[in-house]
Each structure stands twice: as structure tokens, then as C-alpha cells.
Backbone as CSV, one residue per row, in Angstrom:
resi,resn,N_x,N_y,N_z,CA_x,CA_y,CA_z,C_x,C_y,C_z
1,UNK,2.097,-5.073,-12.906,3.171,-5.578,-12.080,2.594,-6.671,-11.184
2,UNK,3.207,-7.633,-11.112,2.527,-8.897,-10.355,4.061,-8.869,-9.353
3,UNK,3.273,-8.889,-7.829,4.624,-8.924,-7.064,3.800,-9.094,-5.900
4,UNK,4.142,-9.757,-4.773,3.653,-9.606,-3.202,5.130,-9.553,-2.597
5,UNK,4.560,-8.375,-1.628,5.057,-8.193,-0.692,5.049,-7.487,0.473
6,UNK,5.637,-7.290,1.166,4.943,-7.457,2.983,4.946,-5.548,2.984
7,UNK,4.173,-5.149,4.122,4.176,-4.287,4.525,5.583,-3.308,5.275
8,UNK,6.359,-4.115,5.311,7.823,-3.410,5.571,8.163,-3.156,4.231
9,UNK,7.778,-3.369,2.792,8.460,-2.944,1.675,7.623,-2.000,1.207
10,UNK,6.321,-1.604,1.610,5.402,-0.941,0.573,6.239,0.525,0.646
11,UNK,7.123,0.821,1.636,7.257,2.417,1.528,8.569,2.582,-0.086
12,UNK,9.000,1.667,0.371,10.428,1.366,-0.449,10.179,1.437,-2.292
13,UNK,9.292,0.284,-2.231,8.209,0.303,-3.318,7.634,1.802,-4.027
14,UNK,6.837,2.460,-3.409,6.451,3.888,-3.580,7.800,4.894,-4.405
15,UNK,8.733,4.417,-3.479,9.690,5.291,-4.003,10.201,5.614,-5.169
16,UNK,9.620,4.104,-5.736,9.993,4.025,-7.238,9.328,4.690,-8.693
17,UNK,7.802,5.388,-7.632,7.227,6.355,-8.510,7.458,7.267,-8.923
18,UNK,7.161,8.321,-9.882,7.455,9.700,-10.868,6.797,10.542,-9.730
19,UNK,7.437,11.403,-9.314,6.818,12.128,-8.292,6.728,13.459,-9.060
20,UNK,6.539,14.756,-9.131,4.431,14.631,-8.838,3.715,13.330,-9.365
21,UNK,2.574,12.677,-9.039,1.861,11.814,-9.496,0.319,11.583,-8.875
22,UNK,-0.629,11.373,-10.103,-1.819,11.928,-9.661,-1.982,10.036,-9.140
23,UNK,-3.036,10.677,-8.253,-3.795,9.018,-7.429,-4.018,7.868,-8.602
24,UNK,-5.096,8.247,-9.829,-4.649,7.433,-11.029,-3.746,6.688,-11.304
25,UNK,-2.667,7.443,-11.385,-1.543,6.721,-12.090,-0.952,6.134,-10.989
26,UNK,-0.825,6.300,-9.982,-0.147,5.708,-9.085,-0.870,4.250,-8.989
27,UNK,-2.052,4.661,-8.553,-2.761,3.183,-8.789,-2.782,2.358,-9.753
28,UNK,-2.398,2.840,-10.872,-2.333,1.937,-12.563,-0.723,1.079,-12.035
29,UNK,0.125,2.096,-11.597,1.379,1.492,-11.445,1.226,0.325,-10.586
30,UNK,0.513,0.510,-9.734,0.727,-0.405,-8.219,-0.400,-1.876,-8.746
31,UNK,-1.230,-1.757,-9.742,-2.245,-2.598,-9.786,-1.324,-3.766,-9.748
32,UNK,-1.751,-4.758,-9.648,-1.184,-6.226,-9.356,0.011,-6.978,-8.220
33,UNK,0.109,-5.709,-7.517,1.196,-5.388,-6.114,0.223,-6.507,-5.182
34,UNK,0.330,-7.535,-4.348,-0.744,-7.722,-3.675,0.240,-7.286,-2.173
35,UNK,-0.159,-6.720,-1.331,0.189,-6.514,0.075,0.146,-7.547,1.162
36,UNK,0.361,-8.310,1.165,0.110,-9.383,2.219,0.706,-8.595,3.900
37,UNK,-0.376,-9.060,4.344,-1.329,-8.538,5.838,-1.238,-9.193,6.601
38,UNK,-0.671,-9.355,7.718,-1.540,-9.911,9.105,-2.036,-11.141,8.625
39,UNK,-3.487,-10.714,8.264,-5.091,-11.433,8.565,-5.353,-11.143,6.773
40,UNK,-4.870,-11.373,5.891,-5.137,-11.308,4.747,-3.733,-10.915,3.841
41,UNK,-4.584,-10.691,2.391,-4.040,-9.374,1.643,-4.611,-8.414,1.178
42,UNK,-4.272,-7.485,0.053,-4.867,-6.950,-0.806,-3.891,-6.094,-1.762
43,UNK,-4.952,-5.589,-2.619,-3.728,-5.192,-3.691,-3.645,-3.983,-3.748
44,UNK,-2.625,-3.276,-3.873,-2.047,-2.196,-3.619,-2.549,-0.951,-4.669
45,UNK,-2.819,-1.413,-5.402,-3.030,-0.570,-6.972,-4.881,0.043,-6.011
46,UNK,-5.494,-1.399,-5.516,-6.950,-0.719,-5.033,-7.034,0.255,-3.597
47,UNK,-5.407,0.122,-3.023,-5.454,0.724,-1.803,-5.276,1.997,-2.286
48,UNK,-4.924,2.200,-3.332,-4.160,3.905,-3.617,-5.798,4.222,-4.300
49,UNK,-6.397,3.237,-5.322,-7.719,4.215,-5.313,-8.409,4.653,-4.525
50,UNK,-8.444,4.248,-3.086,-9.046,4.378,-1.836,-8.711,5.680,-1.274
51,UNK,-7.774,6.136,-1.525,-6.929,7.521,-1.214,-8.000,8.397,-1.063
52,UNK,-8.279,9.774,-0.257,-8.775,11.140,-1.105,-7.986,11.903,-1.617
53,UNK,-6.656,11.528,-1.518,-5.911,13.037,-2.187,-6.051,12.536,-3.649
54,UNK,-5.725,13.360,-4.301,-5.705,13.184,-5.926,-4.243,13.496,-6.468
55,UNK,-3.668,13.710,-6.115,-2.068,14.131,-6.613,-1.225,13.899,-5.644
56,UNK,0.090,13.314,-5.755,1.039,12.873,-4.647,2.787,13.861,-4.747
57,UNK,3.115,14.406,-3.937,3.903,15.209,-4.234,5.329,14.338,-4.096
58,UNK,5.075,13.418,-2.792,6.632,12.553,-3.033,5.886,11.130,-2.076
59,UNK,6.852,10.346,-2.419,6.565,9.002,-1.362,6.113,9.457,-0.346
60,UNK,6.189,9.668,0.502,6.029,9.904,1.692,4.512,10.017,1.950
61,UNK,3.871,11.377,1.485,2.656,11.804,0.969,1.891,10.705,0.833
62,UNK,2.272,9.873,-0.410,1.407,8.910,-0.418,1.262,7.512,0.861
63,UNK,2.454,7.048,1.177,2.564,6.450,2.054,1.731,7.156,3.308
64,UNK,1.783,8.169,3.835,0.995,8.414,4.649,-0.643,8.604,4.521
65,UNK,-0.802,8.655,3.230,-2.106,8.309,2.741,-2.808,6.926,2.605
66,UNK,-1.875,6.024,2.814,-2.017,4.358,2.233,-2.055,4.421,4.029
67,UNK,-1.681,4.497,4.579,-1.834,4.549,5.909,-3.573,4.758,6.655
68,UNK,-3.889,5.220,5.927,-5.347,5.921,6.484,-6.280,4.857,5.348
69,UNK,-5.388,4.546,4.581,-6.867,3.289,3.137,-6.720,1.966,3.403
70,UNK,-5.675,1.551,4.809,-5.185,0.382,4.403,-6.880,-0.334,5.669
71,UNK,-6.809,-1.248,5.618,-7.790,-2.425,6.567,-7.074,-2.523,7.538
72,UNK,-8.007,-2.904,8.487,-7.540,-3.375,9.823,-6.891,-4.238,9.890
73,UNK,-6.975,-5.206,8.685,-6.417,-6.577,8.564,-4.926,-6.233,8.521
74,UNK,-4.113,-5.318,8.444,-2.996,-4.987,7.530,-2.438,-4.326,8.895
75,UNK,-2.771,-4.431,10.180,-2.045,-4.343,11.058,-1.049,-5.739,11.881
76,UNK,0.855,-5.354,11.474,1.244,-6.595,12.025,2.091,-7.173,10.711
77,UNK,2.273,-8.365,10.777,2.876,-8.846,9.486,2.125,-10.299,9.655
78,UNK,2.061,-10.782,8.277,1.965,-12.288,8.276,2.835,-13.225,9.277
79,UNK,1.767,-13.928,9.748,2.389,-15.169,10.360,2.323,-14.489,12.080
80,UNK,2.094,-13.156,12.172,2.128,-12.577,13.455,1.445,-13.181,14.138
81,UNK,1.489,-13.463,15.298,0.789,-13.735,16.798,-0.161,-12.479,17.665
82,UNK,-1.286,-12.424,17.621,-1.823,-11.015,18.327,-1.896,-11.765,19.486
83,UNK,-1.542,-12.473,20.041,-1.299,-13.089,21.526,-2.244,-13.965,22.258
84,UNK,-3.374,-14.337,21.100,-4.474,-15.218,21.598,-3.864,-16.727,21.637
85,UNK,-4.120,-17.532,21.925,-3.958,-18.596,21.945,-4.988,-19.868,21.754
């Protein structure tokens, strides 16, 4: 799947997975997702290998897992202002 998009869609996104679903496959699904960040991107398929759980019971689950794999960079949205000047 080749797609970018922002961090307000990744939960939405998720949803569209086979729930139960092991970390694997989730990541096979997501490979070519790129996440655009703040202060970068990255791709979504490598954030879910980053995971420790191994099996995802519903969106959520995982989303709160992508939460704990994501970079610092990935706080905020593109184009954001952290207030330096």
C-alpha cells in the first residue's frame, strides 16, 4: 500500500484491519503507509514491527501500541510551530 498520511488518520486507518491480527501481518499490511510527522516521517508497516505485543485484539490495542513505537519526531503535525522562532 503506498499512501501518506498524517497522524490524525493513523487510528482510522488501523481500523481497516482483520482483527485478531498478529504484529506480522499487521505490519505486511501497513508496509508502504509513510506517516508524516512533525519533524519527519516514517513508515508505518516499520512502526508496527517496533511493537512488543505480538497479536492485536482490535484497533485500539494496536494504536495504543504505535503510541509507545512511534519517535519523538511524530509529536504535533507537519508544518507545526513548537514556538521557537
Amino acid at each position: 500500500m503506498q499512501e501518506s498520511i498524517t497522524l490524525a488518520r493513523v487510528e482510522s486507518l488501523l481500523e481497516d484491519l482483520s482483527y485478531p491480527v498478529s504484529r506480522r501481518d499487521a505490519a505486511t499490511s501497513l508496509d508502504g503507509v509513510t506517516v508524516l510527522m512533525a519533524d519527519g516521517n516514517a513508515d508505518l508497516g516499520e512502526l508496527v514491527r517496533n511493537c512488543l505485543t505480538s497479536e492485536f485484539t482490535d484497533a485500539k490495542d494496536l494504536y495504543y501500541e504505535l503510541n509507545n513505537a512511534m519517535p519523538i519526531e511524530a509529536l504535533g503535525e507537519p508544518g507545526q510551530s513548537d514556538g521557537d522562532a
